[in-house]
Each structure stands twice: as structure tokens, then as C-alpha cells.
BALOBA-1460 file (C-alpha; in Angstrom, 3 decimals):
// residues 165
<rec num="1" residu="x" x="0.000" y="0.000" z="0.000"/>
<rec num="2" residu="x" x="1.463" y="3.680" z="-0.788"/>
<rec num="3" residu="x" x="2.227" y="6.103" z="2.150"/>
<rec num="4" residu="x" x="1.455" y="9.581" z="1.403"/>
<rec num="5" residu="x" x="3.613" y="11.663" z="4.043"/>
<rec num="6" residu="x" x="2.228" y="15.067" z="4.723"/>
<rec num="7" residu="x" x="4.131" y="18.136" z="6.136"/>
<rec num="8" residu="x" x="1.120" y="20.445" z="8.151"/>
<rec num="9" residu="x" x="1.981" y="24.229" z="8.639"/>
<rec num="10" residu="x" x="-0.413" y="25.968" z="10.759"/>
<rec num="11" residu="x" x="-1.578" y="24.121" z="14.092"/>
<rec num="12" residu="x" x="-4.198" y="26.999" z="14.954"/>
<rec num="13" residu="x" x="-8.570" y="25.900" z="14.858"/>
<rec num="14" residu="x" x="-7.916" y="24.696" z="11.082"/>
<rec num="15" residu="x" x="-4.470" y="23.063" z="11.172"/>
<rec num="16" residu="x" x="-4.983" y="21.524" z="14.693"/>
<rec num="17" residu="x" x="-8.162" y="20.210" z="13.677"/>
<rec num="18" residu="x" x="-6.472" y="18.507" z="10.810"/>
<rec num="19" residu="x" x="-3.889" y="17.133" z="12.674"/>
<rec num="20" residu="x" x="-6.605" y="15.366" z="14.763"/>
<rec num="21" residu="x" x="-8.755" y="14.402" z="12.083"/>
<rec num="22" residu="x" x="-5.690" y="12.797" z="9.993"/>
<rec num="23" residu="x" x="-4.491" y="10.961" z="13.422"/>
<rec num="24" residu="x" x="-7.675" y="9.492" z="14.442"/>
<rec num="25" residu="x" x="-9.421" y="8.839" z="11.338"/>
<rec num="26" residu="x" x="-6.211" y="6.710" z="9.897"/>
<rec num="27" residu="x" x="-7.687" y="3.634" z="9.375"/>
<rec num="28" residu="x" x="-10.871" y="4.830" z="7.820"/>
<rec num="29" residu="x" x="-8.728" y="7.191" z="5.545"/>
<rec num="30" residu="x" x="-6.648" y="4.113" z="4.447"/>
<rec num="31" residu="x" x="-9.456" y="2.216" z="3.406"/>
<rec num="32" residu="x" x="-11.508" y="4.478" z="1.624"/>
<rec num="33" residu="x" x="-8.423" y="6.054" z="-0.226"/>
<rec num="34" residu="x" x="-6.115" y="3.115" z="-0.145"/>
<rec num="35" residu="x" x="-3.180" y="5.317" z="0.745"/>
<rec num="36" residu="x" x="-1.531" y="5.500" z="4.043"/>
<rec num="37" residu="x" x="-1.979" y="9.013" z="4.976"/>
<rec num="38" residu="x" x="1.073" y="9.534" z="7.224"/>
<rec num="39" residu="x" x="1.661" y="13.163" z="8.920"/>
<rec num="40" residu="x" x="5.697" y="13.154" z="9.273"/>
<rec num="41" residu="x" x="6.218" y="17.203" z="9.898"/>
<rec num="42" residu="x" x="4.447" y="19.771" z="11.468"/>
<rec num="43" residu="x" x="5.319" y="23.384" z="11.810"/>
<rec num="44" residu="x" x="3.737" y="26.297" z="13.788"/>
<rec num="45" residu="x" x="4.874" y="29.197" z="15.338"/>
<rec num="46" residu="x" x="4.616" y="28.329" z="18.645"/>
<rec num="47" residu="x" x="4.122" y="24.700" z="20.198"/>
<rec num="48" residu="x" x="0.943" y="23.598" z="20.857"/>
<rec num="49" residu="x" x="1.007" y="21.649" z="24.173"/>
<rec num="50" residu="x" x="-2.509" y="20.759" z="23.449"/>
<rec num="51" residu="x" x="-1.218" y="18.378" z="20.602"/>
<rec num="52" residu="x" x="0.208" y="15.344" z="21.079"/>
<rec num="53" residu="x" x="2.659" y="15.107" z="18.059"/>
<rec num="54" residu="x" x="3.839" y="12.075" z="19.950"/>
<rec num="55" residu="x" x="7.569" y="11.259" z="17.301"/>
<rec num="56" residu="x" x="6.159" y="13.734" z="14.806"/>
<rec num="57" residu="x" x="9.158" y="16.291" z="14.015"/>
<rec num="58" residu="x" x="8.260" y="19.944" z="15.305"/>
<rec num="59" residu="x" x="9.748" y="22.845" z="13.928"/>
<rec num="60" residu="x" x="8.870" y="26.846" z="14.619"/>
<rec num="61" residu="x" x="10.427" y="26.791" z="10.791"/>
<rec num="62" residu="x" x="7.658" y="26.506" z="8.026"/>
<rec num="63" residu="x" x="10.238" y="26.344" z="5.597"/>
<rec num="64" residu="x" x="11.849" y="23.124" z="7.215"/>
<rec num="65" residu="x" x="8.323" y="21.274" z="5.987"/>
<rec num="66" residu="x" x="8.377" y="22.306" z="2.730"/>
<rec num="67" residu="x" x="12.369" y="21.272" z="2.395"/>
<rec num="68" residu="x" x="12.119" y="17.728" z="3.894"/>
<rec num="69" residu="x" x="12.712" y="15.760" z="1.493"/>
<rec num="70" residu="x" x="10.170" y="12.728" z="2.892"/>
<rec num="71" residu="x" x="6.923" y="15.492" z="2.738"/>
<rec num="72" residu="x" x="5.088" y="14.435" z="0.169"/>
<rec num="73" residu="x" x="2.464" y="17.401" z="0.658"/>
<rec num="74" residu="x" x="2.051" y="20.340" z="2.048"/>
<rec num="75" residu="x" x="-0.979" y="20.919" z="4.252"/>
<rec num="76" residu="x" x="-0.386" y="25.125" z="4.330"/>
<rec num="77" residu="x" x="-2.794" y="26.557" z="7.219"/>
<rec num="78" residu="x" x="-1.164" y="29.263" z="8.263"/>
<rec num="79" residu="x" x="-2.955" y="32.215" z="7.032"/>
<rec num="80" residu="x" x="-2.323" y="35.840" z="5.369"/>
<rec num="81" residu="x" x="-0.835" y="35.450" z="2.134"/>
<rec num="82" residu="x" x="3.112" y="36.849" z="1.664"/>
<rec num="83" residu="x" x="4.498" y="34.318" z="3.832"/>
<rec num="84" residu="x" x="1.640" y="31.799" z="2.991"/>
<rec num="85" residu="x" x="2.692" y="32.708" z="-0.843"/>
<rec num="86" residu="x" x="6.716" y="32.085" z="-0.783"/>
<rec num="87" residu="x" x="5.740" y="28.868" z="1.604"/>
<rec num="88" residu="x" x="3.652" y="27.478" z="-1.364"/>
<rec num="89" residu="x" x="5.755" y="28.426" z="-4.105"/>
<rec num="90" residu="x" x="8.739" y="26.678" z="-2.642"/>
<rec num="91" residu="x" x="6.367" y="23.688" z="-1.684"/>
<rec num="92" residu="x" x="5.812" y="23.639" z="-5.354"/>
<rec num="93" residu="x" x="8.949" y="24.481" z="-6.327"/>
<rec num="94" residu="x" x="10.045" y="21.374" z="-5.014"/>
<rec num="95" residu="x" x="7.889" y="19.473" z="-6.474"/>
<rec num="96" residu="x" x="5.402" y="18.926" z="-3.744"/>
<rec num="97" residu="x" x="1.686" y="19.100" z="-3.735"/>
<rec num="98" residu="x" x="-0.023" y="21.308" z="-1.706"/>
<rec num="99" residu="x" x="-3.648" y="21.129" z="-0.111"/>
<rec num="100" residu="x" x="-4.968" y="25.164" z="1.718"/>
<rec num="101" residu="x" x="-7.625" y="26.419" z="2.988"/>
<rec num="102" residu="x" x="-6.511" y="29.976" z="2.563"/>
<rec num="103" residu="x" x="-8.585" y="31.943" z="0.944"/>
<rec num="104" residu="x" x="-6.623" y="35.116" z="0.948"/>
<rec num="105" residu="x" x="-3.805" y="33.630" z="-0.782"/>
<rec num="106" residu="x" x="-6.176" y="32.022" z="-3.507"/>
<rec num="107" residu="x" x="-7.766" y="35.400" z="-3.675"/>
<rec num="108" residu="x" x="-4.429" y="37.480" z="-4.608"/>
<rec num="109" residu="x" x="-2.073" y="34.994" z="-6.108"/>
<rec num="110" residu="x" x="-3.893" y="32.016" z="-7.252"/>
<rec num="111" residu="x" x="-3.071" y="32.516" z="-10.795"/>
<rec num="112" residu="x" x="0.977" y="32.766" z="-10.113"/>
<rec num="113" residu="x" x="0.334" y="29.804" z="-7.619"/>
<rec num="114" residu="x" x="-1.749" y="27.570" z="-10.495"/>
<rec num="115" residu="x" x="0.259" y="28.298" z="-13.330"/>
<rec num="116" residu="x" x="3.690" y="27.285" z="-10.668"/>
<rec num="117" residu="x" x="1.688" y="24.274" z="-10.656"/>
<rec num="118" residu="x" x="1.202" y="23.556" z="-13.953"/>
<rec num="119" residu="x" x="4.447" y="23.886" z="-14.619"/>
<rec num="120" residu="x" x="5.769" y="21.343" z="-11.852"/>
<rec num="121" residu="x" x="3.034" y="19.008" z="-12.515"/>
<rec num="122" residu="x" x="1.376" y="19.199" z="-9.141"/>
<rec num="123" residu="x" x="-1.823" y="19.821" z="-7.431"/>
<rec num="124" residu="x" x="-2.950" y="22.845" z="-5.785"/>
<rec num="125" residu="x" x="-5.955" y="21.548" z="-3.654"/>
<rec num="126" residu="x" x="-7.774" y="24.556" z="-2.351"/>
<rec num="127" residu="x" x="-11.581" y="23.368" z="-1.974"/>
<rec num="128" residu="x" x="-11.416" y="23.588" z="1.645"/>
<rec num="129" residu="x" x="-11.035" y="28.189" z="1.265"/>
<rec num="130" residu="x" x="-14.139" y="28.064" z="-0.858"/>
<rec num="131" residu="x" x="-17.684" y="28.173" z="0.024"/>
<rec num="132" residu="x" x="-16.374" y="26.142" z="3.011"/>
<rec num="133" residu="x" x="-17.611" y="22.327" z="3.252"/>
<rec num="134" residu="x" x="-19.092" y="22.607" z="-0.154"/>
<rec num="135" residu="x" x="-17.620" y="20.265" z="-2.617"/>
<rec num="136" residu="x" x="-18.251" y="23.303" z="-5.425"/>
<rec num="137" residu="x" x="-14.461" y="22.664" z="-7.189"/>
<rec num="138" residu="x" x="-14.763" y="18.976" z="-6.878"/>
<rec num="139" residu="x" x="-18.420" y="19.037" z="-8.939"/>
<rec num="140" residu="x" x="-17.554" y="21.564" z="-11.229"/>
<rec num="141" residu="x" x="-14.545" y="19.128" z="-12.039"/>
<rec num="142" residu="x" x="-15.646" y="15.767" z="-12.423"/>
<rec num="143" residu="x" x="-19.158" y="16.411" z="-12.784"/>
<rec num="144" residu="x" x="-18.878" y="18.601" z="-15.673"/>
<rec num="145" residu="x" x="-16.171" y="17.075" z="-17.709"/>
<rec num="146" residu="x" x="-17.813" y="16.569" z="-20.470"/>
<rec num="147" residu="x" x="-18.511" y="20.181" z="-20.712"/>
<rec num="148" residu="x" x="-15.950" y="23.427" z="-21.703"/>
<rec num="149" residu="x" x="-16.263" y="25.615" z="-18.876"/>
<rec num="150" residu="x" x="-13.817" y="28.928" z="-19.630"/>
<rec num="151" residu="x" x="-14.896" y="30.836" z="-16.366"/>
<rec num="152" residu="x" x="-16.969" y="30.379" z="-13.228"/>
<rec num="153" residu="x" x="-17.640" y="33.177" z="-11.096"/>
<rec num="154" residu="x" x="-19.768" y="34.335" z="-7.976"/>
<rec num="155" residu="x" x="-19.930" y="34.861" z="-4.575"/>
<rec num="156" residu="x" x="-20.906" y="31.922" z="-2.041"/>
<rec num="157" residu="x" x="-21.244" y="32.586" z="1.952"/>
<rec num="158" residu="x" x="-18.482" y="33.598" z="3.683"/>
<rec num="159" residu="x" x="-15.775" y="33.561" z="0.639"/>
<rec num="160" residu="x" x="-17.809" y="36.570" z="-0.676"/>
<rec num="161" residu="x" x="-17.181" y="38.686" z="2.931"/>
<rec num="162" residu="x" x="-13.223" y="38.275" z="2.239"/>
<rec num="163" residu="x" x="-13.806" y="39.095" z="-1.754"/>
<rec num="164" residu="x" x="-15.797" y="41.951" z="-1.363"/>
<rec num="165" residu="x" x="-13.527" y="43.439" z="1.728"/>
């Protein structure tokens, strides 16, 4: 069975709760997916003594993630979007994929982020910073792939407060 090792950076509400849900859903995960989803870095600013990271490597560093050469992908929680940007880029840049919930970061350099992608061949999974639990990218995707869609646009729930702001 493949192990995909993930790097998190961010262990506030969002990256925390990740962390948890990634630990104690493993088996469930495994079977549905049939990958071993294995987190093997996390980074946050400060240490979170409510987490226990148990032999998980913790580093104040988000930059050591995205440079260890076992990370596979690059879970990037940590907000705002210059630091959040050059984290992303180099996660890409290395030829990682990268999963966010940021919205602020999709919002002002999603094109420079996807077309970094393209070029490296990896994914940029960002369903999570729009319209929240909504699987709105996901449908558009598959269930529409018969179709030529050039441009989507609108403004769902809270997505729309950070657009129009």
C-alpha cells in the first residue's frame, strides 16, 4: 500500500483540527483512499502543548516542511498570504503538492500559484477556502467534464465577505 507523508503548517482551529482528524481517522482514511496518509512534519509558530505530536518532528520553521525531502504534501494553514505565498511556491517548487484552505492567498495569487503548478506538474488543492464544506471545485470538475467551462464566477457565503472586503 502507498504512504502519502504530509508536512502540516499551521496548528491553529484549522491546522490543529487537521492534525486530529488525519491521526484518528487513519484507518478509515486508508481504506476508503487506499493510501496510508502519514503526517511526518508539522510546523507552527509556537508549540501547541494541546497536541500530542507524539515522534512527529516539530519545527517553529515553516520552511523546514516544505524542504524535507520525505513530505510528500504540504498541508499550508497558516494564514495571510506573503508568507503563505513564498511557503507554497517553494512547496511547489520542489515538487510537492499542496492542499490550503486559505482563501486570501487564492484570492491574490492564485493565478501565479496555479500556473507554478502547472508547470511542476502538481496539485494545488484549495476546496477547503471556498464556500467552506461545499464540494463546489470537486463538482464543477468531475461532474462537468464533459462540458468546456472557460470561467466560473460568484460569490458563495463567507468567501464573498473576504472578496468583497
Amino acid at each position: 500500500m502507498k504512504q502519502v507523508n504530509v508536512g502540516i503548517c499551521g496548528l491553529g482551529t484549522v491546522g490543529g483540527g487537521t492534525f486530529n482528524v488525519l491521526e484518528r481517522n487513519a484507518k478509515l482514511i486508508t481504506g476508503r483512499t487506499g493510501f496510508q496518509i502519514r503526517v511526518v512534519r508539522v510546523a507552527s509558530r509556537t508549540p501547541k502543548k494541546e497536541f500530542d505530536l507524539g515522534d512527529i518532528p516539530f519545527t517553529t520553521d515553516v520552511f523546514d516542511v516544505v524542504n524535507d525531502p520525505s513530505v510528500d504534501v504540504v498541508v499550508e494553514l497558516i494564514g495571510g498570504y506573503d508568507t503563505a505565498k513564498e511557503l507554497v511556491l517553494a512547496a511547489i517548487a520542489n515538487g510537492k503538492h499542496v492542499v490550503t484552505a486559505n482563501k486570501a492567498l487564492i484570492a491574490v495569487h492564485g493565478n501565479e500559484i496555479f500556473k507554478a503548478a502547472a508547470e511542476k506538474n502538481v496539485i494545488v488543492a484549495y476546496e477547503a477556502g471556498v464556500a467552506g464544506g461545499i464540494p463546489v471545485i470537486k463538482s464543477v470538475r468531475e461532474g462537468m467534464a464533459a462540458n468546456r467551462v472557460d470561467w466560473i464566477a460568484g460569490i458563495i457565503n463567507c468567501t464573498g465577505n473576504y472578496i468583497l472586503t
